[in-house]
PyMOL Python script that loads the backbone (N, CA, C, O; Angstrom):
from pymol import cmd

cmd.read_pdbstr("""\
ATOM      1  N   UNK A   1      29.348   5.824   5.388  1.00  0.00           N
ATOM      2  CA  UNK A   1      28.525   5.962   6.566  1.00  0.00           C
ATOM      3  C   UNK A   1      27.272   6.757   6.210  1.00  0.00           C
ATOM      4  O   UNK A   1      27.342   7.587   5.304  1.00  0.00           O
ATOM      5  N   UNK A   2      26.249   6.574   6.802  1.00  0.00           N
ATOM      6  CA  UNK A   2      24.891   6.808   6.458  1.00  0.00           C
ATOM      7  C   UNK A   2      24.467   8.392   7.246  1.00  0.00           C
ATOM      8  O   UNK A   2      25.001   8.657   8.323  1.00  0.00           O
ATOM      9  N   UNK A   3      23.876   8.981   6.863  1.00  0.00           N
ATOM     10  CA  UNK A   3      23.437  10.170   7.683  1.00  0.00           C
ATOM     11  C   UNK A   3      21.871   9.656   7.991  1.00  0.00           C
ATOM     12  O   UNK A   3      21.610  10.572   8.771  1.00  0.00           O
ATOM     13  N   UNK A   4      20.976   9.085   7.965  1.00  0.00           N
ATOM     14  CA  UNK A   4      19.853   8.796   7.811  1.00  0.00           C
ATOM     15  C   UNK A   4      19.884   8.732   9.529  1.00  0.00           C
ATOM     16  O   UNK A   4      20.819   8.580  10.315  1.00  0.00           O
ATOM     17  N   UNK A   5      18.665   8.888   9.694  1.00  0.00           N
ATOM     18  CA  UNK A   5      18.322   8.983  11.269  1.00  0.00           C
ATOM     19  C   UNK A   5      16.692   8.320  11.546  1.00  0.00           C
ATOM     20  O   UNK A   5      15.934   8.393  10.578  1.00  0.00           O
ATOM     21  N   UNK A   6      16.245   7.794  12.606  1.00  0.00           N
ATOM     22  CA  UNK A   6      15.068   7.119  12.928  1.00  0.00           C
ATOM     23  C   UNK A   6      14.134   7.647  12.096  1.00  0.00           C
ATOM     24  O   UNK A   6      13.618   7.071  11.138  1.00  0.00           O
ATOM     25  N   UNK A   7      13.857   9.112  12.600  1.00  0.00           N
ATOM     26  CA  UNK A   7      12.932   9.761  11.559  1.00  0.00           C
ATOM     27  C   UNK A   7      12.940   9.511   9.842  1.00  0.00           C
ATOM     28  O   UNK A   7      11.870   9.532   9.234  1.00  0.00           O
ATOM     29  N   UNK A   8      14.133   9.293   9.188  1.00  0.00           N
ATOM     30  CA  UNK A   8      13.957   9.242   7.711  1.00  0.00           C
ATOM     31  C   UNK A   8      13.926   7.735   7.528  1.00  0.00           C
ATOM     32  O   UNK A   8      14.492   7.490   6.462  1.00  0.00           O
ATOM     33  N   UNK A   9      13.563   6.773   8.035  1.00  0.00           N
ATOM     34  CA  UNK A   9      13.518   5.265   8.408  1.00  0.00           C
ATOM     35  C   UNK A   9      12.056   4.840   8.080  1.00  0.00           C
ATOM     36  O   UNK A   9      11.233   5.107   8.955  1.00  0.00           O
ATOM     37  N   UNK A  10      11.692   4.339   7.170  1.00  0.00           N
ATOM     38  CA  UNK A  10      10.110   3.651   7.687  1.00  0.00           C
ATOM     39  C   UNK A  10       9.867   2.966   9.132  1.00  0.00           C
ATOM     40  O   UNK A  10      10.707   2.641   9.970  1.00  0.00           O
ATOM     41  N   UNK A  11       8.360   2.839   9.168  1.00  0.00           N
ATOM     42  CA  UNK A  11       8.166   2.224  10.448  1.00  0.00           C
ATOM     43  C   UNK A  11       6.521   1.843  10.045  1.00  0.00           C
ATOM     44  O   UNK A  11       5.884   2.124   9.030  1.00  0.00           O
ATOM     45  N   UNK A  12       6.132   1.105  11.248  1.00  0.00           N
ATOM     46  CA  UNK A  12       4.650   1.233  11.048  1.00  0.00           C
ATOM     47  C   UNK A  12       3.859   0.917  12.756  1.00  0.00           C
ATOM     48  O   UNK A  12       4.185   0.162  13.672  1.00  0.00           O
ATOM     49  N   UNK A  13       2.794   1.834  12.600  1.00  0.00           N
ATOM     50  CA  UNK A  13       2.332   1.919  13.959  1.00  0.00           C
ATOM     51  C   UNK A  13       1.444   1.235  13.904  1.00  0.00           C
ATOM     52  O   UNK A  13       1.011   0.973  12.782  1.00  0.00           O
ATOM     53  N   UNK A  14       0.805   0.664  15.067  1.00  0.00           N
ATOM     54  CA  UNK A  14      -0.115  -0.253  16.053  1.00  0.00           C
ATOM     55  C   UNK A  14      -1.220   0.479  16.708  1.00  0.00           C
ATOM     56  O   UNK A  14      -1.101   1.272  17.643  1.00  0.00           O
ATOM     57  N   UNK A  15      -2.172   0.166  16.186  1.00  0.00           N
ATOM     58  CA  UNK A  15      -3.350   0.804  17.343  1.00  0.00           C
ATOM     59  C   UNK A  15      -3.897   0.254  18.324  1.00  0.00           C
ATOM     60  O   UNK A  15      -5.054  -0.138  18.174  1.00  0.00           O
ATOM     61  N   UNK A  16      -3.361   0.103  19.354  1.00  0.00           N
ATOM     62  CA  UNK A  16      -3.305  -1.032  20.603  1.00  0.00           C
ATOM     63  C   UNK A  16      -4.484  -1.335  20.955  1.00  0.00           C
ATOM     64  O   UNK A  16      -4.672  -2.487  21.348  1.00  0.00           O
ATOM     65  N   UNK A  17      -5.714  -0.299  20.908  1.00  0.00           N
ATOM     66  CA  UNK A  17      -7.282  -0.427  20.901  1.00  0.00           C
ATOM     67  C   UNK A  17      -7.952  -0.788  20.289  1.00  0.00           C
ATOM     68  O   UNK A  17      -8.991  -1.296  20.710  1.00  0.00           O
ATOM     69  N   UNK A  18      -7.608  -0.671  18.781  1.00  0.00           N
ATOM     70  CA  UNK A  18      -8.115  -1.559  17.645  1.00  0.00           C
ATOM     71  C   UNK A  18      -7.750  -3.352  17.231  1.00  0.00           C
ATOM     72  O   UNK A  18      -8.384  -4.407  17.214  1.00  0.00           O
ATOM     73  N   UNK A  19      -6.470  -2.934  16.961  1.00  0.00           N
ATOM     74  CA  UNK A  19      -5.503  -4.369  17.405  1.00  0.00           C
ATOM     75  C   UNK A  19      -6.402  -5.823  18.452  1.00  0.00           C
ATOM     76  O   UNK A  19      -6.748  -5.713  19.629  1.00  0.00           O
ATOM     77  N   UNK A  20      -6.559  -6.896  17.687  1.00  0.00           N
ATOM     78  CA  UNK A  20      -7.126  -7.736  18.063  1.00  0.00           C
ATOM     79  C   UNK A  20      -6.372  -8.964  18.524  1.00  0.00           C
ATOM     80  O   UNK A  20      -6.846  -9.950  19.088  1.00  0.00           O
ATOM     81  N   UNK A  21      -4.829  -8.680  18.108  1.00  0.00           N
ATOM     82  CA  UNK A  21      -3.829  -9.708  18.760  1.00  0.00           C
ATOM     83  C   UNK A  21      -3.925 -10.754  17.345  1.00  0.00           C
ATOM     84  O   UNK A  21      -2.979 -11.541  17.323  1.00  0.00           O
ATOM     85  N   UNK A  22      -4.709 -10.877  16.387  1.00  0.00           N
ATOM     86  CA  UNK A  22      -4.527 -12.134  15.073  1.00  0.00           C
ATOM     87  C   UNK A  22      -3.420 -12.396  14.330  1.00  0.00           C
ATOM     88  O   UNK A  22      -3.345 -13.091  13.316  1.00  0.00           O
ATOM     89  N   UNK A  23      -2.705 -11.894  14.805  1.00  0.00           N
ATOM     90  CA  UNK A  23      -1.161 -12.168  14.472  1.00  0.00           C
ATOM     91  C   UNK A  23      -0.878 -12.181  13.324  1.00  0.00           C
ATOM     92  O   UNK A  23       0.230 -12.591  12.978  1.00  0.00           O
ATOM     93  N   UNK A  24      -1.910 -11.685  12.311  1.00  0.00           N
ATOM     94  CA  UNK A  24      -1.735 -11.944  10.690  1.00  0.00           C
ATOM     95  C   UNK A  24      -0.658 -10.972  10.226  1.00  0.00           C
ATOM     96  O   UNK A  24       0.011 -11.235   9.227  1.00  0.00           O
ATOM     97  N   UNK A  25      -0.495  -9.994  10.839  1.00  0.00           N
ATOM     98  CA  UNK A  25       0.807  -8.813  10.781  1.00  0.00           C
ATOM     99  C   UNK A  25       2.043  -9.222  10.685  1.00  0.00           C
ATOM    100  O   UNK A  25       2.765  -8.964   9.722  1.00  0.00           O
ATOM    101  N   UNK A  26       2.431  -9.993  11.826  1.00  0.00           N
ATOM    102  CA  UNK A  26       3.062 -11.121  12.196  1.00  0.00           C
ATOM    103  C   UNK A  26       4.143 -12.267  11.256  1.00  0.00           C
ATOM    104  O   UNK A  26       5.330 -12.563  11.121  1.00  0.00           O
ATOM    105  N   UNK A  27       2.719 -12.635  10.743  1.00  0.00           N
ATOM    106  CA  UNK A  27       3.054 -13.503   9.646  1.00  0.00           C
ATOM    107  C   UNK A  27       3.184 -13.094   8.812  1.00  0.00           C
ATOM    108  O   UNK A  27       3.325 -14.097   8.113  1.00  0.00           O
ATOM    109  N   UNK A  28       3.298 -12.054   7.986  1.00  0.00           N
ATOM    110  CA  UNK A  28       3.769 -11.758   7.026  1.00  0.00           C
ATOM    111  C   UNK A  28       4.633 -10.493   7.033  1.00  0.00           C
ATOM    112  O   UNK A  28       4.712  -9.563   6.230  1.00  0.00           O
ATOM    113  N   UNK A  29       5.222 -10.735   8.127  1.00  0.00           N
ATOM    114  CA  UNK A  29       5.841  -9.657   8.050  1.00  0.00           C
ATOM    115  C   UNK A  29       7.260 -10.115   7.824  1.00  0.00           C
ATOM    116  O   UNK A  29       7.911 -10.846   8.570  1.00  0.00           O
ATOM    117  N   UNK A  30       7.791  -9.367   6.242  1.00  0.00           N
ATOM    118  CA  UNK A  30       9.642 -10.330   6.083  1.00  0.00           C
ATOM    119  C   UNK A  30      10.430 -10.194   6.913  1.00  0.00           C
ATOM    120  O   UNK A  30      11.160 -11.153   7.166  1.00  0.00           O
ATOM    121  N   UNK A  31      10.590  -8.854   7.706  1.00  0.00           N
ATOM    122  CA  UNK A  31      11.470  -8.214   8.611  1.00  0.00           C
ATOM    123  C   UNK A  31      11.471  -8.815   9.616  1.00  0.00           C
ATOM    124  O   UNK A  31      12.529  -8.626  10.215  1.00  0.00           O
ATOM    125  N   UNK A  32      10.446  -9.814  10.401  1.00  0.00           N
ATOM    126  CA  UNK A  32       9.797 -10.226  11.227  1.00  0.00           C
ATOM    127  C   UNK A  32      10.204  -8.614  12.801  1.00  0.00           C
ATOM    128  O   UNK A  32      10.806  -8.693  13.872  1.00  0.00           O
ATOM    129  N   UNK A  33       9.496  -7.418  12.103  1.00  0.00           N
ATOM    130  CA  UNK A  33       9.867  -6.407  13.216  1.00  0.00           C
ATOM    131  C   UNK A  33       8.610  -5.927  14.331  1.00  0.00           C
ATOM    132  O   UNK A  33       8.701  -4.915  15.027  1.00  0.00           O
ATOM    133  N   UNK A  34       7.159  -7.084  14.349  1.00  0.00           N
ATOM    134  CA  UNK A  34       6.176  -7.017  14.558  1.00  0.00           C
ATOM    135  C   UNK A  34       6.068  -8.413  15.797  1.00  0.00           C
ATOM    136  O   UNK A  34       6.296  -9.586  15.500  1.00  0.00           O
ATOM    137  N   UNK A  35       5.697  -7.956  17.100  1.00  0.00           N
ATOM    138  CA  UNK A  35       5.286  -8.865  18.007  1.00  0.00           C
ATOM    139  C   UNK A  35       4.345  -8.684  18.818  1.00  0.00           C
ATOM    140  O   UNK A  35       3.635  -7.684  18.708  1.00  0.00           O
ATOM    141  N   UNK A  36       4.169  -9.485  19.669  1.00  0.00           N
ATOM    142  CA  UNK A  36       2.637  -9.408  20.356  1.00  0.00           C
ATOM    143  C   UNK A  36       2.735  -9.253  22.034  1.00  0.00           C
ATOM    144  O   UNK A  36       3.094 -10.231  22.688  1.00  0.00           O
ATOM    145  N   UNK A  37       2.459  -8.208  22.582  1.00  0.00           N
ATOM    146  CA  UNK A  37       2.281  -7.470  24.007  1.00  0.00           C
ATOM    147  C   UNK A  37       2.076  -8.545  24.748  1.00  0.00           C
ATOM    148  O   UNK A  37       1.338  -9.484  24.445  1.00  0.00           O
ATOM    149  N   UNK A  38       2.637  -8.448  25.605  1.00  0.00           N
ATOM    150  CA  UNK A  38       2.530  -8.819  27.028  1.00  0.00           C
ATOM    151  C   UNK A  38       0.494  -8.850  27.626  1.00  0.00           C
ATOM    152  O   UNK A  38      -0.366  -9.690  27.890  1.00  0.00           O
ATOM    153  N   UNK A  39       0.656  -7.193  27.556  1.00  0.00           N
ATOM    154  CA  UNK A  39      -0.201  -6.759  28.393  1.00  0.00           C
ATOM    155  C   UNK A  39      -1.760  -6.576  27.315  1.00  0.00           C
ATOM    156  O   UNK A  39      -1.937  -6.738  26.107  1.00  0.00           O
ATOM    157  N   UNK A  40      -2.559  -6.222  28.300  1.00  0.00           N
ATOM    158  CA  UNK A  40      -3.373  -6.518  27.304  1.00  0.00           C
ATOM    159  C   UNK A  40      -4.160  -5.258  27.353  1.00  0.00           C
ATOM    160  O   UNK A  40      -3.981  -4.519  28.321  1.00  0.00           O
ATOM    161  N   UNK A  41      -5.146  -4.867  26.282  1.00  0.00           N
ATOM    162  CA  UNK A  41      -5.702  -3.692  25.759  1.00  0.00           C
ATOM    163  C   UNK A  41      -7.095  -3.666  26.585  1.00  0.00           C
ATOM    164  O   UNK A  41      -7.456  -4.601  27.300  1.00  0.00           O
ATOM    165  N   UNK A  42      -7.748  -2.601  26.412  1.00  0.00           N
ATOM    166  CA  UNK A  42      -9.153  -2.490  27.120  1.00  0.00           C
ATOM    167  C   UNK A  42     -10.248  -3.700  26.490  1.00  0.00           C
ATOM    168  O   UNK A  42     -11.237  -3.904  27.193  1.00  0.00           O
ATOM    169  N   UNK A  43     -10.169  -4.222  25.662  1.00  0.00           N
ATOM    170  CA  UNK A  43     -10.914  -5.387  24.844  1.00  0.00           C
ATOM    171  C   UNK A  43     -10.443  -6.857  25.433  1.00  0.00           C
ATOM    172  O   UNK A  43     -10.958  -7.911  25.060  1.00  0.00           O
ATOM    173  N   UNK A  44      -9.382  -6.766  26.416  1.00  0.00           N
ATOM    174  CA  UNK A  44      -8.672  -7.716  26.575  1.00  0.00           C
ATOM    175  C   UNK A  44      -7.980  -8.843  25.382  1.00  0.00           C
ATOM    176  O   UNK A  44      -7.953 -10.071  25.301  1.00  0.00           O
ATOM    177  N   UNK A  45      -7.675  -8.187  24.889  1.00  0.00           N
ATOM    178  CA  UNK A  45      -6.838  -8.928  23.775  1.00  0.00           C
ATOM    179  C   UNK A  45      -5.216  -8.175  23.984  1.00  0.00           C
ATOM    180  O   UNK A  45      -4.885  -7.074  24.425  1.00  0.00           O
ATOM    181  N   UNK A  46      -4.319  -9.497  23.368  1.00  0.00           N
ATOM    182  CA  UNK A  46      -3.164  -9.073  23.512  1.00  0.00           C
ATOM    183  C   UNK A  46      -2.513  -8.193  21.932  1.00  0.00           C
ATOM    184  O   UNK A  46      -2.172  -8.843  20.944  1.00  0.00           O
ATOM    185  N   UNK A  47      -2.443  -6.516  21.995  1.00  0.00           N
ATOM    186  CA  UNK A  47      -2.204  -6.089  20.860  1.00  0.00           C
ATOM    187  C   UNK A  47      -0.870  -6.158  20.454  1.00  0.00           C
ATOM    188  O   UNK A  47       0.064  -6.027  21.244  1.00  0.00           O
ATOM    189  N   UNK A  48      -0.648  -6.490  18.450  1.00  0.00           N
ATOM    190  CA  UNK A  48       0.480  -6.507  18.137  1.00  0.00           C
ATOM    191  C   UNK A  48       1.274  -4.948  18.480  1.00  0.00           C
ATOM    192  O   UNK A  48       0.664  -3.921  18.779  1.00  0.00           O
ATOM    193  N   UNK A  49       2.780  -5.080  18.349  1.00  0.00           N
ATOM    194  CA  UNK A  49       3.544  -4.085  18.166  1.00  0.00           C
ATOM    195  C   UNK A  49       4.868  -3.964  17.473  1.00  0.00           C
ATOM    196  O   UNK A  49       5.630  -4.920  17.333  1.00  0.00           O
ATOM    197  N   UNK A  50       5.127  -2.662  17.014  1.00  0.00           N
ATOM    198  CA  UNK A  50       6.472  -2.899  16.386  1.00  0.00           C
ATOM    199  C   UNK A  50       7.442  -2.716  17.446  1.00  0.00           C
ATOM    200  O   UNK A  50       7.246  -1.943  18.383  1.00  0.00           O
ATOM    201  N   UNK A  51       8.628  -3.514  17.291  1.00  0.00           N
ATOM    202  CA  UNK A  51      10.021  -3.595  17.980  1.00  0.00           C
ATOM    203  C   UNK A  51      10.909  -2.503  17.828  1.00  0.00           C
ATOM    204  O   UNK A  51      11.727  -2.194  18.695  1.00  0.00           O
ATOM    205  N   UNK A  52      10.772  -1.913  16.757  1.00  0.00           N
ATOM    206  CA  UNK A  52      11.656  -0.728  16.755  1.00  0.00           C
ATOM    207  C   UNK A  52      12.456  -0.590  15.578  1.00  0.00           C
ATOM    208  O   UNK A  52      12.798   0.511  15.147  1.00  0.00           O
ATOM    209  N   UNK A  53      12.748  -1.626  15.075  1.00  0.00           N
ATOM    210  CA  UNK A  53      13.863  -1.616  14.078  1.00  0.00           C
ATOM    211  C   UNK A  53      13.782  -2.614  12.978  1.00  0.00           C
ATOM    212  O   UNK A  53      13.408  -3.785  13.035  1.00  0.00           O
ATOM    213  N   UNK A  54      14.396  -1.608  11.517  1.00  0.00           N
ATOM    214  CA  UNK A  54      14.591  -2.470  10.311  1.00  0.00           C
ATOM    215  C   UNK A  54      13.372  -2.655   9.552  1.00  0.00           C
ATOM    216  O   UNK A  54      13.468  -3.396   8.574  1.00  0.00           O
ATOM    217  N   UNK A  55      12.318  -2.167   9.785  1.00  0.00           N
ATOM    218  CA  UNK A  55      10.913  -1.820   8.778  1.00  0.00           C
ATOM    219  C   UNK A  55      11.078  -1.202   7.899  1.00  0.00           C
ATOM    220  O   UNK A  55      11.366  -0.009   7.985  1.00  0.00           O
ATOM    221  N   UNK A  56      10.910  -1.982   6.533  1.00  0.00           N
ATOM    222  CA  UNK A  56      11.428  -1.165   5.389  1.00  0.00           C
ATOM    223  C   UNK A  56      10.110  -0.656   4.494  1.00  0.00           C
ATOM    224  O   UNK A  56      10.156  -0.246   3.334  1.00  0.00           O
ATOM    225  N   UNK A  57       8.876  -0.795   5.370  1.00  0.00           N
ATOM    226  CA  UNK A  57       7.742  -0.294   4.850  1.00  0.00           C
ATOM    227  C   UNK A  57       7.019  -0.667   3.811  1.00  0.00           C
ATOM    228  O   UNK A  57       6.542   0.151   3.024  1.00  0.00           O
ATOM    229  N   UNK A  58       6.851  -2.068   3.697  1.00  0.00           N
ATOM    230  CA  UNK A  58       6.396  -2.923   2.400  1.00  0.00           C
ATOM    231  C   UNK A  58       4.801  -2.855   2.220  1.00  0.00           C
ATOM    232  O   UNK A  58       4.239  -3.058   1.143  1.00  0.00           O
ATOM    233  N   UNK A  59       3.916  -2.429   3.853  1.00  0.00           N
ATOM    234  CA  UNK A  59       2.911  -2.481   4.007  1.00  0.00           C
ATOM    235  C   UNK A  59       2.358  -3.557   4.040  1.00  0.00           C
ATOM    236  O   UNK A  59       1.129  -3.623   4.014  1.00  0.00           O
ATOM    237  N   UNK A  60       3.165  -4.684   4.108  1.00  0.00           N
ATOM    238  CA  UNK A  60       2.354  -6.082   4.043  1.00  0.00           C
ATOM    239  C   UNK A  60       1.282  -6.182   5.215  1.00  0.00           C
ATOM    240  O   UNK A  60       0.219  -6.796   5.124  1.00  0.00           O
ATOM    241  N   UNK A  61       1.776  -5.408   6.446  1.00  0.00           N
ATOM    242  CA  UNK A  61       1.013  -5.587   7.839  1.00  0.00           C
ATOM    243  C   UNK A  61      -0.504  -5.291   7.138  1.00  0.00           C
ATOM    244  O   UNK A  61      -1.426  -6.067   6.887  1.00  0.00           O
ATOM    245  N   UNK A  62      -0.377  -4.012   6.957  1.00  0.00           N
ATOM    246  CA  UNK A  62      -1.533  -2.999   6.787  1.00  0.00           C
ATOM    247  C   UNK A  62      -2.456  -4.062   5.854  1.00  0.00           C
ATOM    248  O   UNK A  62      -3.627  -4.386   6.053  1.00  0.00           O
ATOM    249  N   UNK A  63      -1.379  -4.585   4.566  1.00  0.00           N
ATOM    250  CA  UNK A  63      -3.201  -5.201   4.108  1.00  0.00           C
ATOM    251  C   UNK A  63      -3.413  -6.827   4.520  1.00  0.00           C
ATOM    252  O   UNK A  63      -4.273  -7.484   3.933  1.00  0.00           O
ATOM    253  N   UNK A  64      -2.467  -7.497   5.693  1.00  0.00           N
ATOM    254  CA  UNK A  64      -2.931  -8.300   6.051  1.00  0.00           C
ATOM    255  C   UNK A  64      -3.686  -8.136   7.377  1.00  0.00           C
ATOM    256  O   UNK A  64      -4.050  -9.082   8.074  1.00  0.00           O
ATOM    257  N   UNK A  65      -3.910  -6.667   7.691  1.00  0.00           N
ATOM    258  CA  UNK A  65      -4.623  -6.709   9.231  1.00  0.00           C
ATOM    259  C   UNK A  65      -6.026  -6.421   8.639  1.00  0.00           C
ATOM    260  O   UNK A  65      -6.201  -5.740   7.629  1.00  0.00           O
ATOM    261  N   UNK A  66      -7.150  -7.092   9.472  1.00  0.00           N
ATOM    262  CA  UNK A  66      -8.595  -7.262   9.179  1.00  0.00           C
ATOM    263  C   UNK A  66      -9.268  -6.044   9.698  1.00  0.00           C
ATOM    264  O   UNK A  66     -10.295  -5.660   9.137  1.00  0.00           O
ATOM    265  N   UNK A  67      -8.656  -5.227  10.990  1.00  0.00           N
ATOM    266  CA  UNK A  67      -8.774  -4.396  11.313  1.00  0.00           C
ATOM    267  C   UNK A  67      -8.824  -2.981  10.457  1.00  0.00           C
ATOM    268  O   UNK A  67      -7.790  -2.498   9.997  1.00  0.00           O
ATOM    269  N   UNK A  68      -9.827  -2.502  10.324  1.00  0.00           N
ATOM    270  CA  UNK A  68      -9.457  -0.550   9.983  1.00  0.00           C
ATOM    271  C   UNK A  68      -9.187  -0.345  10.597  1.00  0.00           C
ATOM    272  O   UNK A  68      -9.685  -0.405  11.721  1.00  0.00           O
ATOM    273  N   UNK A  69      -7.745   0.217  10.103  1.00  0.00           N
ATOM    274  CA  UNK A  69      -7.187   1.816  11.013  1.00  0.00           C
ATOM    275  C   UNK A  69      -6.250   1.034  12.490  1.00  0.00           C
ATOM    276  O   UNK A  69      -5.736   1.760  13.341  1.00  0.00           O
ATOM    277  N   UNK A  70      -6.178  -0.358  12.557  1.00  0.00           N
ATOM    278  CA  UNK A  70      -5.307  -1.069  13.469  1.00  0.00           C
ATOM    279  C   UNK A  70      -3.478  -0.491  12.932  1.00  0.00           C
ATOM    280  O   UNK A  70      -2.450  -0.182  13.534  1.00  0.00           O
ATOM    281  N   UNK A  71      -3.772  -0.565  11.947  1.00  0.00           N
ATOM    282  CA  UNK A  71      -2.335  -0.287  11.457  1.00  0.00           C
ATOM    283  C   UNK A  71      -1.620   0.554  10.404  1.00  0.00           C
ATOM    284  O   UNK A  71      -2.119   0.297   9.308  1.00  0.00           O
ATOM    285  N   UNK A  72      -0.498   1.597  10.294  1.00  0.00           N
ATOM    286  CA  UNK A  72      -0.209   2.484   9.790  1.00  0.00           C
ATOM    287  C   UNK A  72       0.707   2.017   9.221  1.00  0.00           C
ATOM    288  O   UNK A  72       1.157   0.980   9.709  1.00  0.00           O
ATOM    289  N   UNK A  73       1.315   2.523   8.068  1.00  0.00           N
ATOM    290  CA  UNK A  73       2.465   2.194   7.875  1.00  0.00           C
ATOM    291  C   UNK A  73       3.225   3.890   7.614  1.00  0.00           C
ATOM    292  O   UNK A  73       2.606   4.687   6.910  1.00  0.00           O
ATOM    293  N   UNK A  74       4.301   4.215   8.118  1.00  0.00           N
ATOM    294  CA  UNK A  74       4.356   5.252   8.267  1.00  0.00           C
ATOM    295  C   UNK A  74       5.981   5.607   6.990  1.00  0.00           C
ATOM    296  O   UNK A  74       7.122   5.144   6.984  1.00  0.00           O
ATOM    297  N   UNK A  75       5.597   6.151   6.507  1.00  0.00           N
ATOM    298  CA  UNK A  75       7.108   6.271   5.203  1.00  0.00           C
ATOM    299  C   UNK A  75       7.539   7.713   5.034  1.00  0.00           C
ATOM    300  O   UNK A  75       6.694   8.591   4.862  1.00  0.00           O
ATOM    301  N   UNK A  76       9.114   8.032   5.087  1.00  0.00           N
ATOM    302  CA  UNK A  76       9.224   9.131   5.044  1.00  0.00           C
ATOM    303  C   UNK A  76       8.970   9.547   3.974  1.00  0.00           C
ATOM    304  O   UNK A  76       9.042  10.755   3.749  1.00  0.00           O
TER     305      UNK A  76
END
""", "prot")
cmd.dss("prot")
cmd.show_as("cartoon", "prot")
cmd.util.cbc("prot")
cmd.orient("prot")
């Protein structure tokens, strides 16, 4: 059994204001742990987001988003 907890987990964050909705995150993402909002941002675009779970932090998002600074990848 694992002691590991959310915090010692990769993840990667979304900048919902930057975020242009191009879904290129999306697509390359293996985990497929990346989807696209409902609602929409002050630009009116619909921004990607992570789901929560199983990001093992490959960074693929980060260098397939066109955006600076749209996306983090966050590693303990």
């Amino acid at each position: 059994m694992s002691d590991r907890t959310a915090v010692d987990l990769p993840s990667m964050e979304v900048n919902e204001e930057l975020c242009k909705g191009c879904q290129l995150c999306i697509d390359v993402c293996p985990k497929s742990v990346i989807a696209i909002s409902e609602k929409l941002n002050s630009a009116s675009y619909h921004p990607a987001y992570y789901t929560g779970a199983d990001c093992t932090g490959c960074g693929l998002c980060f260098y397939a988003c066109p955006e600076p600074g749209a996306i983090r990848v966050v590693k303990p």
